[in-house]
PAZAPA-4460 file (N, C-alpha, C; in steps of 0.05 Angstrom, whole numbers, plus 32768, in hexadecimal, padded with zeros to 4 digits):
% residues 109
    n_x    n_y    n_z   ca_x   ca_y   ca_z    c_x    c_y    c_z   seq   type   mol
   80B9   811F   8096   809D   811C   8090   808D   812C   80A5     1      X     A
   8083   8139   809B   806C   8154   80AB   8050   8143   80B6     2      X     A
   8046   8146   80CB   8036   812F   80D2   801A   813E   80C1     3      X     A
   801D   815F   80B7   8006   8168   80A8   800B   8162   8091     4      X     A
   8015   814F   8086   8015   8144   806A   800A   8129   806C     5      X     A
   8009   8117   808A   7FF7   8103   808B   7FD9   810A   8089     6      X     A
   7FD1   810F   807D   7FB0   810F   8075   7F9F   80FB   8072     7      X     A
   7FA2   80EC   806A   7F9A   80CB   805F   7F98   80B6   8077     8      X     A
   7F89   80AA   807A   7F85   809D   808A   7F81   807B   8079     9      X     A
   7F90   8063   807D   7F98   804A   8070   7F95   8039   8080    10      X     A
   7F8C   8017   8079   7F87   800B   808A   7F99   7FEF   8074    11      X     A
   7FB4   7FDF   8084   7FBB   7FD2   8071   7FB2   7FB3   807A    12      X     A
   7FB1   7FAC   8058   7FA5   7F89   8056   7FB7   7F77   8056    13      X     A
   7FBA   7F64   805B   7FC7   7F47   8053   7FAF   7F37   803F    14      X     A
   7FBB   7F2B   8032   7FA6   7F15   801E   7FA9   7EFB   802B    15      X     A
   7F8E   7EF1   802F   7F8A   7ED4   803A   7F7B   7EBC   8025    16      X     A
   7F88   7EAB   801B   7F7F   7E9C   8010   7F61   7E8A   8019    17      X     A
   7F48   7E91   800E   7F32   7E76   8021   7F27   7E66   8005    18      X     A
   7F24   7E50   8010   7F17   7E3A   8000   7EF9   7E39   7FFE    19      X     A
   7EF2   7E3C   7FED   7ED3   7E36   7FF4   7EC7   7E1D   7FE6    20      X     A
   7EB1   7E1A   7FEC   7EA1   7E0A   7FDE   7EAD   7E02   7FC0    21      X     A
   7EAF   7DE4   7FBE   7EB1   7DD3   7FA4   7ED4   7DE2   7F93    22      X     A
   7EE7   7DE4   7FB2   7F01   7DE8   7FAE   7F06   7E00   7FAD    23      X     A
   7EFE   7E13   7F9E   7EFC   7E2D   7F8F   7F15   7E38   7FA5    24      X     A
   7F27   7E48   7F9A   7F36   7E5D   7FAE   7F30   7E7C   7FB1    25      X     A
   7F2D   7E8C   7FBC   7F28   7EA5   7FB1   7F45   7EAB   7FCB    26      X     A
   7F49   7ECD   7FC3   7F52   7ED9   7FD5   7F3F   7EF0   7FE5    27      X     A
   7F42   7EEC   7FFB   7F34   7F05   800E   7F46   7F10   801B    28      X     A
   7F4D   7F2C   8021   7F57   7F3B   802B   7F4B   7F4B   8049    29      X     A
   7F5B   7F4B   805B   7F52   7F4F   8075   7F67   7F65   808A    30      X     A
   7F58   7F75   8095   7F6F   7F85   809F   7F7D   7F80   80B4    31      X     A
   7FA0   7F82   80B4   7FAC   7F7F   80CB   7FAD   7F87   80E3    32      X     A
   7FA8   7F74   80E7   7FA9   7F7D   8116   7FB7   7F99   8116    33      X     A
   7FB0   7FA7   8121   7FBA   7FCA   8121   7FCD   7FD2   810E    34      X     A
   7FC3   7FCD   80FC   7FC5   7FE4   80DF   7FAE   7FE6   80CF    35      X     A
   7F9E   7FF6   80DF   7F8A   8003   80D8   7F8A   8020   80DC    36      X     A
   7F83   803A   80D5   7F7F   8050   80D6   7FA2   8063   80DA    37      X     A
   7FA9   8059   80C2   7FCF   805B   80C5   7FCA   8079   80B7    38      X     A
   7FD5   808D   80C3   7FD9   80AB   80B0   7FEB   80AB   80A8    39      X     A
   7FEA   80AA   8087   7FF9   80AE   8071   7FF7   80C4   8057    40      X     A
   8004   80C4   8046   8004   80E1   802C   7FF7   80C8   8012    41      X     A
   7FEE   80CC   8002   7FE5   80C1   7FF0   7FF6   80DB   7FD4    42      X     A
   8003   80CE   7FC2   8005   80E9   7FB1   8004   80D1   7F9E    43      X     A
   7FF5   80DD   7F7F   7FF0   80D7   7F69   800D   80D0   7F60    44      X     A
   8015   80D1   7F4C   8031   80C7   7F3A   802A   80DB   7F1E    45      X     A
   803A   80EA   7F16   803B   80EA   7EFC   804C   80E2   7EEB    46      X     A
   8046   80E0   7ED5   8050   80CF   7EBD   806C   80C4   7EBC    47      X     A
   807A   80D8   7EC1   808F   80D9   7EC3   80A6   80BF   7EDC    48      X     A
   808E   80BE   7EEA   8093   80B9   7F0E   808E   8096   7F02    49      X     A
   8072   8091   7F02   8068   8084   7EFA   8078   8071   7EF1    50      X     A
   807D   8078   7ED0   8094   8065   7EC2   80A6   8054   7ED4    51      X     A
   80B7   806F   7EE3   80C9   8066   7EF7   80CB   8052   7F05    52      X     A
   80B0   8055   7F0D   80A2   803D   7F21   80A2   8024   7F17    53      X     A
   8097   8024   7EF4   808B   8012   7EEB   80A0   8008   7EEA    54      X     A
   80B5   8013   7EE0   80CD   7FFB   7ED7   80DE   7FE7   7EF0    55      X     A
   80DC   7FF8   7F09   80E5   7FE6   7F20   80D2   7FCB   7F27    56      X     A
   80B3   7FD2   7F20   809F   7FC4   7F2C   808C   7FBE   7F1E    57      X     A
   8070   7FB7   7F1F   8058   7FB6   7F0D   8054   7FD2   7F10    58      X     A
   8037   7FD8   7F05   802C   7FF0   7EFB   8029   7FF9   7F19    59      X     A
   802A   801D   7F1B   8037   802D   7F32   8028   8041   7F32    60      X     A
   8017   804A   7F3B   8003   805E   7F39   8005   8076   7F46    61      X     A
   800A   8072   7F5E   800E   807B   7F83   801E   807A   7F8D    62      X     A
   802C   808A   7FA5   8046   808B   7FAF   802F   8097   7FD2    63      X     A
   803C   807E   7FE7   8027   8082   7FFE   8040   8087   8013    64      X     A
   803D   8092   8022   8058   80A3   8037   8049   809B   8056    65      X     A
   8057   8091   806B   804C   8088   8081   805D   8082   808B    66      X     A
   805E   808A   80A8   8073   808A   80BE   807D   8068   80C4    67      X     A
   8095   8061   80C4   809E   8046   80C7   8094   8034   80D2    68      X     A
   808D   801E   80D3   8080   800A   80D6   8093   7FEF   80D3    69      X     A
   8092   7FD9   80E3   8098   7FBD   80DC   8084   7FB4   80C6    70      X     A
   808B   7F9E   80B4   807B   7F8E   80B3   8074   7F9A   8090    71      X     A
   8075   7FAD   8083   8066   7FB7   806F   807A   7FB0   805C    72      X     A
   8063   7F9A   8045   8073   7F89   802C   805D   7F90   8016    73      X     A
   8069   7F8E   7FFE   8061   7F91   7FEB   8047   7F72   7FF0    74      X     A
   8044   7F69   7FFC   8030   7F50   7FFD   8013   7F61   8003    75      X     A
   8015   7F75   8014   8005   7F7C   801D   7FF4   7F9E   8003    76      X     A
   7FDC   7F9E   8010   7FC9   7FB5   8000   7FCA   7FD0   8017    77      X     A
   7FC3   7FE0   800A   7FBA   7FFA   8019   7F98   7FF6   8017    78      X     A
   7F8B   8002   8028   7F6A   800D   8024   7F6C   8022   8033    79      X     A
   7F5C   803A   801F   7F5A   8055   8027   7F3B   8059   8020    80      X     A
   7F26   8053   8039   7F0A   805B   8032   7F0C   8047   801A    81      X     A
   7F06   804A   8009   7EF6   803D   7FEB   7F0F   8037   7FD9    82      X     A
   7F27   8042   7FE1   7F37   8042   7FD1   7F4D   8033   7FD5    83      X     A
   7F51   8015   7FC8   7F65   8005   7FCA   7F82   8006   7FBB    84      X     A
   7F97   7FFC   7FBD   7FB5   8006   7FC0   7FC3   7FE4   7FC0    85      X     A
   7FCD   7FE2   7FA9   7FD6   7FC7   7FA9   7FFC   7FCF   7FA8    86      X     A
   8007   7FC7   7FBE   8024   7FD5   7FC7   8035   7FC7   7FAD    87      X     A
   8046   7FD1   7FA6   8056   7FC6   7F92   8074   7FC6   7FA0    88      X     A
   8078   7FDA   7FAF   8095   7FDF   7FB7   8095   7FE6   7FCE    89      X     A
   80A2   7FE7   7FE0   80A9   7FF4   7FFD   80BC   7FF6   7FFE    90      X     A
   80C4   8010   8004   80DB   8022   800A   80E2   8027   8026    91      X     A
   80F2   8024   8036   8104   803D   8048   8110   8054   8048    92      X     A
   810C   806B   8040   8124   8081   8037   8137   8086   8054    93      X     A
   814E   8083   8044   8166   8086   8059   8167   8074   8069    94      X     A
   8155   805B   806B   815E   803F   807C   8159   804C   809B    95      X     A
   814C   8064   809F   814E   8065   80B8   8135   8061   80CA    96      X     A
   8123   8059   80C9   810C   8044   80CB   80F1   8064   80D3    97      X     A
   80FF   806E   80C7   80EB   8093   80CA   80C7   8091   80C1    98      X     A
   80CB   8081   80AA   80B8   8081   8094   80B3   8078   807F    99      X     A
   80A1   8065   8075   80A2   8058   805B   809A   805B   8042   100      X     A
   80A0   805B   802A   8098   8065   8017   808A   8049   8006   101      X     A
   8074   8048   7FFD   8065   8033   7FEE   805A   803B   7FCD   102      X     A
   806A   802B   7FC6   8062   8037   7FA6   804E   8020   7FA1   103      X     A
   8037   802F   7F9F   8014   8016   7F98   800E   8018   7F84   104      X     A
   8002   800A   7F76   7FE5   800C   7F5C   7FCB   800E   7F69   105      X     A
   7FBD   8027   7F61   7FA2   8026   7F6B   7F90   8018   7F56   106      X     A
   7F86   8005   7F63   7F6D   7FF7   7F58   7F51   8003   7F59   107      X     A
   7F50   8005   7F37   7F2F   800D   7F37   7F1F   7FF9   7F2B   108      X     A
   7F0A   8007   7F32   7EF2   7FEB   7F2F   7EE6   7FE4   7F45   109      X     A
***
């Protein structure tokens, strides 16, 4: 991984359950203690890729590339500026803790 292919700058979430008023649950999402401003590749999927994805996991939009890290589960989101990343898969290539590969759905709306 070429560090000029990290372009992207990502900040990742955990989901926190809060209760509010008259029981209600919602989820709120909050960013983890230093994993914020992570340089990563963002590349689209095409069709072809996509499928691929789809059939391992839910719907697969995005394929996000970022230098190894503990801790990164499909539980968790990506946020890029405005643009959120709901992880479906996490990868290792080659098990050798180099770099991770995250196959996301980008959420619009």
């Amino acid at each position: 991984m070429r560090a000029g292919d990290l372009r992207h700058r990502i900040t990742l979430e955990a989901a926190t359950e809060v209760r509010g008023d008259g029981g209600t649950v919602t989820t709120k999402w909050t960013p983890i203690p230093g994993a914020s401003n992570i340089p990563c590749s963002i590349e689209a999927l095409d069709g072809t890729e996509a499928l691929r994805g789809m059939q391992l996991q839910a719907r697969v939009t995005h394929r996000l590339r970022l230098r190894w890290r503990a801790g990164v589960t499909a539980k968790l989101r990506a946020r890029q500026s405005a643009r959120v990343f709901h992880i479906q898969r996490v990868t290792d290539p080659g098990e050798r803790r180099a770099e991770l590969v995250l196959l996301a759905e980008e959420v619009v709306g």
